[in-house]
N, C-alpha and C positions, 0 to 999 in steps of 0.2 A: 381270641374269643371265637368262637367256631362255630356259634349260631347268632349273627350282629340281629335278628330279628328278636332276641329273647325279650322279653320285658322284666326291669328287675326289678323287684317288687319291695319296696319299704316298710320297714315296722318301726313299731314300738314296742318295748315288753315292759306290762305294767304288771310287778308281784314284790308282796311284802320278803319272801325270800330269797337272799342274795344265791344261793347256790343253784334254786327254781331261772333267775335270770339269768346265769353264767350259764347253765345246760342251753337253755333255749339261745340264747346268744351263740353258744358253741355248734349248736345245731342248724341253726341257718346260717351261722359264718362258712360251713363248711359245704353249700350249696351256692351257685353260680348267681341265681336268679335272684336273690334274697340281701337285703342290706339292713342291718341293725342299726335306726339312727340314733335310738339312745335308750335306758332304762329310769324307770321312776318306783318308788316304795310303796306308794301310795295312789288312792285315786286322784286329790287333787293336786299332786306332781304331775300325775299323767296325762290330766288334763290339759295341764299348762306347757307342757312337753310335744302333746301332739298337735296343740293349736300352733304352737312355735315351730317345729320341724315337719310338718302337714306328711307324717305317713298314710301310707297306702291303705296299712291296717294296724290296730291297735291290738295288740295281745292283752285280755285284761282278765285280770284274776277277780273274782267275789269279795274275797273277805279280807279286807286289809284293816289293820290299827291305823288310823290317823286320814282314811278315807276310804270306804267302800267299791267296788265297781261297780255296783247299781247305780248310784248318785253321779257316779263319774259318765258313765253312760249317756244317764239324763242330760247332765253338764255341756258333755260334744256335741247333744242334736240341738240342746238350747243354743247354742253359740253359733249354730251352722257349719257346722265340720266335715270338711269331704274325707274323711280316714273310716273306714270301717271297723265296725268294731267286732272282735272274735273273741267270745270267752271260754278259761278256761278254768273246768271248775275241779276240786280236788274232791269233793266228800259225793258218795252215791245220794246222803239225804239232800244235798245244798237248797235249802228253800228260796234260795235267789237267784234260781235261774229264771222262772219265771216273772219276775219281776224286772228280770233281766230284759226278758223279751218285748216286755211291755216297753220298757224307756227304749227299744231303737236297739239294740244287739243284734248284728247280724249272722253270729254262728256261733255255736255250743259244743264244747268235747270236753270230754274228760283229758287231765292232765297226763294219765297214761295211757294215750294215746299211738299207736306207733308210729313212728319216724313220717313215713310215706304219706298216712293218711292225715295227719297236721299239715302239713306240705299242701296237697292238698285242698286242704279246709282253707289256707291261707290263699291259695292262686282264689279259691273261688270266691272267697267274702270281699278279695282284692276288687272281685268283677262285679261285684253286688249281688252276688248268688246266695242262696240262703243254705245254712252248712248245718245239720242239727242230727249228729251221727244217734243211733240208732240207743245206742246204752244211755247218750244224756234220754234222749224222747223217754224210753220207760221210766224212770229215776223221775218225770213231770208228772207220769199219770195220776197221780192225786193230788196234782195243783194244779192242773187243767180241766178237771172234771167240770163241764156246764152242760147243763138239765136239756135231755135231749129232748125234751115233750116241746113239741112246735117245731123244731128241727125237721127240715126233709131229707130223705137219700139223695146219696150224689148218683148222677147218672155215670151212663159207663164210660162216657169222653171227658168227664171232671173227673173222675175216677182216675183215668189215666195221666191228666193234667197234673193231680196231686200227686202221684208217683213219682213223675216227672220233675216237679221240683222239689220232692223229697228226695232226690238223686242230686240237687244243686243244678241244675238246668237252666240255662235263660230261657223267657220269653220266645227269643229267636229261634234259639237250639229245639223247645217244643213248637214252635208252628212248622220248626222244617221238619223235624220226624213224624210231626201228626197230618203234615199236609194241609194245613189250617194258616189261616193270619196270622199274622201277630195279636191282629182287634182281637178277634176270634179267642185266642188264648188269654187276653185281657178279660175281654165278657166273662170266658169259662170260670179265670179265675173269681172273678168280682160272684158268680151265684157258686163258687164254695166258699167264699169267706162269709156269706149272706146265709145259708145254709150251717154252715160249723160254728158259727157265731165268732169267729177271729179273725180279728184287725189287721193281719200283716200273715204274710209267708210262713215264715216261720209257726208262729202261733199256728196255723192251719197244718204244718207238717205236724206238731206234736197232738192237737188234738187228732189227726188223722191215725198217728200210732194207738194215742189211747181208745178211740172206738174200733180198733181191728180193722180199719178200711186201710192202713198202710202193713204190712209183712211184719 
């Protein structure tokens, strides 16, 4: 092993098609850092798979016969789950992402995605960083639309804050580029999600795409 510092990273892949799990298996089997502990059909195989083998992060697909991944979602943060969860969806329209986002999801890509940036998406939702690549964010704009009347501007150092974790950035990673606290980047973030009207990180990077404040 040529770097003993690596950290390897666990998953689960949860998708109704066998030949969707066999890639994705094939694909991080053939990466160092990465260990495939099992696959499920369904959301609640999934569930009960990552509660039992406690990976890192849960690869979860949307739409499955015999259990959803929305529900499944819900399921892991009811239960207290340290696995994170990354989904990923196949249709440009998928009306459950956002609903994804609301139960606890902590990263979004579309299923063709390439190689590098799933990799990735995966180190970062491993660390709790919020993953919501650019193509799923537009595919949301008309199921994140909320009424900007009472809404304020973000100033230009939330501004930059939200960039920041629309890049998957921690906490720490932006107080030390912006020269700020941690607190500091706490507060910033708590008056954009007060401001944007969204509960969580994620929510805040897609509504941030759909109002034009993110690229």
């Amino acid at each position: 092993m040529a770097q003993e510092s690596a950290r390897v990273i666990t998953l689960v892949v949860v998708d109704d098609h066998p030949v969707v799990r066999d890639g994705l298996r094939g694909m991080f089997d053939s990466a160092p850092d990465f260990d495939v502990l099992g696959e499920a059909s369904n959301g609640v195989e999934g569930v009960e798979l990552a509660i039992r083998l406690d990976p890192d992060v849960v690869l979860m697909d949307l739409r499955m016969p015999g259990g959803g991944g929305v529900a499944a979602i819900a399921e892991l943060a009811r239960r207290g789950a340290r696995s994170k969860v990354l989904v990923l969806t196949t249709y440009d329209t998928d009306t459950d992402t956002l609903p994804a986002i609301e139960a606890g999801a902590t990263g979004y890509l579309l299923k063709d995605a390439p190689r590098d940036e799933l990799f990735t998406a995966v180190r970062a939702a491993a660390d709790g960083r919020t993953v919501l690549s650019p193509a799923v964010a537009s595919r949301l704009i008309s199921r994140v639309r909320t009424p900007a009347a009472g809404s304020e501007a973000l100033s230009g150092r939330e501004r930059e804050v939200l960039e920041l974790v629309a890049k998957g950035t921690s906490n720490r990673e932006i107080a030390a580029e912006l020269f700020i606290s941690e607190a500091t980047v706490k507060t910033h973030l708590t008056h954009v999600f007060a401001k944007l009207g969204a509960k969580d990180r994620a929510a805040a990077v897609a509504i941030g795409y759909d109002r034009g404040i993110l690229g």
